[in-house]
LOLO-295207 format. One record per residue: z, x, y of N, C-alpha, C in turn; residue in one letter. Coordinates in pm, whole numbers, plus 50000, padded with zeros to 5 digits. Each point is the difference from the previous one (the first is absolute). Layout:
N
ZXYZXYZXYA
...
***
This chain:
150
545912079851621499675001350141499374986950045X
500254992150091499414992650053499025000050089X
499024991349984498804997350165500335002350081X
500924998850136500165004550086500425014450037X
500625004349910500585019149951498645004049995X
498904997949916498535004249974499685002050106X
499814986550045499005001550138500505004250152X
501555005049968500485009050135499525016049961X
500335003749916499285015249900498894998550057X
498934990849941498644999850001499695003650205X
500374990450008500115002550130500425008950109X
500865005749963500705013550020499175013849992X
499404995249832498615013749996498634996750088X
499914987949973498895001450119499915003150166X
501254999350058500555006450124499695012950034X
500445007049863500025011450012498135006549956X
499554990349921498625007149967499524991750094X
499704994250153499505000450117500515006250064X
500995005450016500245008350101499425017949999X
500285000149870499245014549930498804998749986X
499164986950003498645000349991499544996850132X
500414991950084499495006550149500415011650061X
500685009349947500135015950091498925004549928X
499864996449887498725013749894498964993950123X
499604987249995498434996950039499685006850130X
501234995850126499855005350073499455019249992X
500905004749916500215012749984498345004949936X
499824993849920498615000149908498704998750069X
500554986250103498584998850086499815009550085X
501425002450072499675014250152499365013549928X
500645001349873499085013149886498775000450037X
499334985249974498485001050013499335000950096X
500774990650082499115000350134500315014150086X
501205004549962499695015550058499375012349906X
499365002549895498904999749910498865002350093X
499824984450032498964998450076499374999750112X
501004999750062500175009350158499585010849960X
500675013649974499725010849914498054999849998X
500284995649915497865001449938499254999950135X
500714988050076498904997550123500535013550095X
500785002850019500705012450100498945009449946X
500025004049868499505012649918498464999050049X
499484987249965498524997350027499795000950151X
500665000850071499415000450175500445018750023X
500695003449877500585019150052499235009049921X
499374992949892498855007349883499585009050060X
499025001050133499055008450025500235006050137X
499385010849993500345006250151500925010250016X
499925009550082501475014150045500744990050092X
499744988650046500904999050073501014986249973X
500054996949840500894995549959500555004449876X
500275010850031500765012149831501594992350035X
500234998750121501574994049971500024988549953X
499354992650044499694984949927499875002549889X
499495005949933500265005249871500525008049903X
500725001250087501785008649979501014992749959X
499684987750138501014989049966500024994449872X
498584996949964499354991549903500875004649877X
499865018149979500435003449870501785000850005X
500724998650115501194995549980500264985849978X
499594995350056499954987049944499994990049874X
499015007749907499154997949914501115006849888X
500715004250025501235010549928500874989649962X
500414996250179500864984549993499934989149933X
498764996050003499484985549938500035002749847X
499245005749959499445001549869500625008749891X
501344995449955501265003349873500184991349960X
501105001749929499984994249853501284988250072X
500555001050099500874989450053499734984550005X
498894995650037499544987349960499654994149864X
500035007949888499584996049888501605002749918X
500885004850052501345003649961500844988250069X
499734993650129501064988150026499184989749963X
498724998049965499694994449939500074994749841X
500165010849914500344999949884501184996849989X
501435004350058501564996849985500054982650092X
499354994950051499324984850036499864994149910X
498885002249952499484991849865500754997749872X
500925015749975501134996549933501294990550013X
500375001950159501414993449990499274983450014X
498824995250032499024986249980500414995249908X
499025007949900500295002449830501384993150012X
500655006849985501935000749952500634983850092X
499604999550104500404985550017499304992549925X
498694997649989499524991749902500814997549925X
500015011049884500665001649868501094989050055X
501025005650047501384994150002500034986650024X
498804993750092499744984950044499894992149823X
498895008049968499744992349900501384998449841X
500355011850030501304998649918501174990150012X
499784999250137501284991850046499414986050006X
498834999050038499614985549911499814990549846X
500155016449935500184990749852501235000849988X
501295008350083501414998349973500284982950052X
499184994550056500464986850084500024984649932X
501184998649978500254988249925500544990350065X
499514985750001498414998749968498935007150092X
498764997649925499045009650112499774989350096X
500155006850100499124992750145498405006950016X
499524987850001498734997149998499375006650150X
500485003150102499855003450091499535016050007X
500495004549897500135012149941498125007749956X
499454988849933498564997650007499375005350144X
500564995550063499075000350185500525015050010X
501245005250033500385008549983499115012349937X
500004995849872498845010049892498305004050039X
499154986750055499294998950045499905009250158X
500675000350054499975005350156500575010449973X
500635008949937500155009049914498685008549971X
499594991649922498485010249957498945002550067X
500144987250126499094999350081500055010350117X
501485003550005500315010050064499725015249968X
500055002749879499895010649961498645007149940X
499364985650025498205005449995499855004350117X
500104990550125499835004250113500455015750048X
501435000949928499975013450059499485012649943X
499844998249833499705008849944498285001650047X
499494992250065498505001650050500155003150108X
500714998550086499795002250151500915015149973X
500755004149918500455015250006499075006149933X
499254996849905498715007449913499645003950119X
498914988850064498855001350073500455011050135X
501094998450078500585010050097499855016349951X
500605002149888499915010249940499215008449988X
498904989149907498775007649954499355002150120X
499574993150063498964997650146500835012350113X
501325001950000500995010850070499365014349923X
500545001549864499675014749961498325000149986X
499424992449991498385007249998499455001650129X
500414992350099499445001450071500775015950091X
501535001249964501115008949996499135014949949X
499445000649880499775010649916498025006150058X
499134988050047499405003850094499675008050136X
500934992550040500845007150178500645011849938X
501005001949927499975011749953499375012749983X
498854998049907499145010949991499174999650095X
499354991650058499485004150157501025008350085X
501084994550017500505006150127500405016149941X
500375001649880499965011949951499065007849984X
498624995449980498645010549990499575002650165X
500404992750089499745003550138500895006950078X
501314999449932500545010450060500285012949941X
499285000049882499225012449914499185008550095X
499104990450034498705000850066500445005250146X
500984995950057500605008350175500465008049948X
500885003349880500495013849977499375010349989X
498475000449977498735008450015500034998949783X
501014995649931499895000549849498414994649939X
499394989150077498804996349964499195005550078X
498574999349929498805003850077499794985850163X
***
């Protein structure tokens, strides 16, 4: 295989892992920040008879947001990442001679995949706890309008 065959492949996968990695972020970030809308909605409908629908909404909502869907297109992400990697790096030791260019390549590579594997950690974790919080609030209060609590 030659350098230029490599680095149309190489190039080819990275097309495709920006294009799949800006729909997740987008997709990942609106997760959170509607999360967090959510908390603040919940926190202004907490108290009072005269926001039980506000907190009606809250627990449909809260139904919506908080499954296992973000940690599932997230995970089949990180894999098909994974799997281009792999194949980049394979197809660079198939390359005779090696192009040295291939180095930069490798480098921005990893640099990439810290970045995302931290910026998808941190979404996540900071999404479901703060997710699994709002949760049991909005569930013990609307315990609590159902007359179920004291």
């Amino acid at each position: 295989m030659t350098g230029s065959e490599t680095l149309s492949a190489i190039g080819f996968f990275f097309t495709l892992t920006s294009l799949l990695g800006t729909l997740f972020y987008v997709q990942l970030s609106n997760w959170y920040r509607e999360i967090l809308e959510l908390k603040s909605k919940f926190e202004l409908n907490q108290y009072g008879d005269d926001n039980k629908k506000g907190r009606l909404e809250c627990g449909f909502q809260i139904k919506r947001l908080y499954n296992f869907i973000p940690l599932l297109v997230s995970g089949v992400l990180t894999v098909f990442l994974l799997t281009i990697g792999a194949l980049s790096v394979r197809l660079g030791y198939l390359t005779q001679p090696f192009p040295y260019i291939l180095y930069y390549y490798l480098v921005a590579s990893i640099v990439f995949l810290l970045i995302y594997l931290s910026l998808t950690a941190f979404f996540l974790c900071k999404g479901y706890s703060v997710g699994r919080t709002l949760s049991n609030g909005i569930e013990q209060v609307l315990r609590r309008d159902r007359g179920e609590l004291p």
